[in-house]
Phi, psi and omega in degrees: 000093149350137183293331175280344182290325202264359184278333204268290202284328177323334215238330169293298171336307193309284193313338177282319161346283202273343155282352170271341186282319191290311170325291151318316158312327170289307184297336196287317173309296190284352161293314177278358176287298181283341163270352199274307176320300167310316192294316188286330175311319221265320173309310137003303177265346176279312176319319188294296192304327176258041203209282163344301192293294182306314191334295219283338153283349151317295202260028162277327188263346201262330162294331195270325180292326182292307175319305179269352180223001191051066187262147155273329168286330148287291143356288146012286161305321187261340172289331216278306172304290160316287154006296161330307223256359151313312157293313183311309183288341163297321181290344213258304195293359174244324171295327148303344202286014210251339202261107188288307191296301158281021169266344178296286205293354154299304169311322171245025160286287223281323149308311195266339152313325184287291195308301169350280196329310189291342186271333163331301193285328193272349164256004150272320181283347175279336188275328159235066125315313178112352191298157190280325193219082163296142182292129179062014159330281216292334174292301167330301183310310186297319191279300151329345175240008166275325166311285153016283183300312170292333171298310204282333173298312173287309177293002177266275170314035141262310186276017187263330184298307177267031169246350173296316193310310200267005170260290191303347172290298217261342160276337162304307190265018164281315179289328170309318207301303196289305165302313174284354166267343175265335179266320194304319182276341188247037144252337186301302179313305192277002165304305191297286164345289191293318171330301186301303169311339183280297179303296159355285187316310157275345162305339159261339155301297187284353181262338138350302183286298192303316176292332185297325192312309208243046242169269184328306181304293177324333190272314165331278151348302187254003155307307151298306180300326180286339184266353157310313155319314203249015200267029128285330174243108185313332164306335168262335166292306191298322183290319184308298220300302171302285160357298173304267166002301164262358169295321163000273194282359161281329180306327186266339173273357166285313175297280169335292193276359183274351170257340155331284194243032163254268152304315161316297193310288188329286183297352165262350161278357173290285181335307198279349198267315162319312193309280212334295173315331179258358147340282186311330202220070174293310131039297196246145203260344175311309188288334177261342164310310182293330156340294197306314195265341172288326175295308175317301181301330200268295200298340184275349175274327195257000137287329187279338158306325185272344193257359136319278203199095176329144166287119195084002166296326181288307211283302185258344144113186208292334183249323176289342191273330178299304166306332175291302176328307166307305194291323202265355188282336177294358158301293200280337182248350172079015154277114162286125211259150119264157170246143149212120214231062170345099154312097191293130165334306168225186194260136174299191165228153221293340172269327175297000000 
């Protein structure tokens, strides 16, 4: 396996990383999202329940003063009061409705509150009656603070059930918090790690090349100094000269096809990976400039690739690569060219 090959999957792995990492980062976000959610829930309903409690003790005492004193503001107060407290309890059973366990216990709040009441309104209607001392107040009072007791039983085991709920919530997303701090850190760390290896790698590539590069100068070098040397026989010179020439030109056709089918292919697979997303997002205007600048890039490699080395000069020869050539610059520059361009008889030969 070639050093850029392992440099290539070295440097993909890391992005799959570091995109498994975001994932995790997202879940860890929608977990404290949902816990946040519970928390504020389980606050809620303890608030209704204590909205609940004071309601129905108002207007207990506010029955109980009418009762012992005939206050008409009391009286007032305690229909005023009562009224309330039927919505409290419809807000605490909707609010409840995701828990079948607190909908038991709504149902038997709700029964013993309906029972209170009634026993309320039947110690209001005994009291005006007009007797100066009615017969079974005081059993009502007694029966009303057995209610009491039992309202305040239910609604205790209601907010205890939703402090269970809500400890067992907040220990969960302690634990995602912990897992996800723990993967987060040993994809991050081996992200960083293969990044360092891609760099080595490509890093031995390019010192690689520079040598190949300083290799080259040098042969060059002594290419010259040898046509100096030989520039008394015009025959060596002329072989020299074709030497030159054609290292030139492998050179330009190398450079010509390594930007082609190197880079070119990497910026049309850039291209291809981008449409969807900007498909996907007409919305932001990011994903289609950079469309824009990849197209602009694939077109300046494969003019300065053609302009490197014509297309079709080995294939199609000299006159036909010459026209093309002439087209594409009127391509590229809007100056309108004619050519006349003689068909050759045969194919030149490879030093002409």
């Amino acid at each position: 396996m070639s050093s850029l090959l392992k440099a290539r999957i070295a440097f993909l792995i890391a992005i799959g990383l570091l995109l498994a990492c975001a994932l995790v980062v997202y879940g860890a976000l929608h977990a404290f999202t949902e816990s946040e959610r519970a928390v504020q829930h389980a606050q809620h309903i303890q608030v209704l329940l204590g909205t609940t409690e004071s309601a129905i003790a108002a207007a207990a005492r506010a029955r109980l003063t009418y009762v012992f004193s005939g206050d008409a503001d009391a009286l007032g107060q305690y229909e005023k009061t009562v009224a309330t407290i039927p919505t409290e309890l419809a807000d605490l059973r909707q609010s409840t409705r995701s828990s079948a366990e607190q909908q038991s216990q709504c149902n038997t709040l709700e029964k013993l509150v309906g029972d209170r009441m009634k026993l309320w309104e039947d110690s209001i209607n005994l009291k005006k009656s007009g007797q100066s001392a009615p017969p079974g107040q005081p059993e009502m009072t007694r029966q009303s603070v057995a209610f009491a007791e039992e309202i305040v039983a239910v609604t205790q085991k209601m907010q205890h059930e939703e402090a269970v709920e809500l400890e067992q919530t907040r220990a969960s997303s302690r634990m995602h918090l912990m897992v996800a701090v723990a993967f987060l850190a040993i994809t991050f760390i081996t992200a960083v790690l293969l990044l360092f290896w891609h760099y080595r790698l490509v890093r031995g590539e390019l010192e690689a090349r520079e040598m190949a590069e300083s290799q080259a100068r040098e042969a060059e070098q002594k290419a010259r100094a040898s046509e100096s040397v030989a520039v008394a026989s015009n025959e060596a010179a002329r072989r020299l000269s074709g030497r030159l020439m054609s290292l030139q030109d492998e050179e330009r056709r190398r450079l010509s096809r390594d930007l082609h089918d190197s880079t070119g292919q990497y910026l049309a697979a850039a291209k291809m990976v981008l449409s969807p997303l900007a498909t996907a997002h007409p919305e932001d205007k990011r994903f289609a400039e950079c469309t824009e600048l990849l197209d602009r890039s694939l077109r300046e490699i494969r003019t300065l690739s053609h302009l490197l080395h014509p297309s079709g000069l080995e294939e199609a020869g000299f006159s036909v690569a010459a026209r093309w050539y002439v087209e594409g610059f009127a391509s590229r520059s809007g100056i309108t060219v004619k050519t006349d361009i003689q068909d050759l008889g045969q194919r030149l030969a490879s030093d002409v």
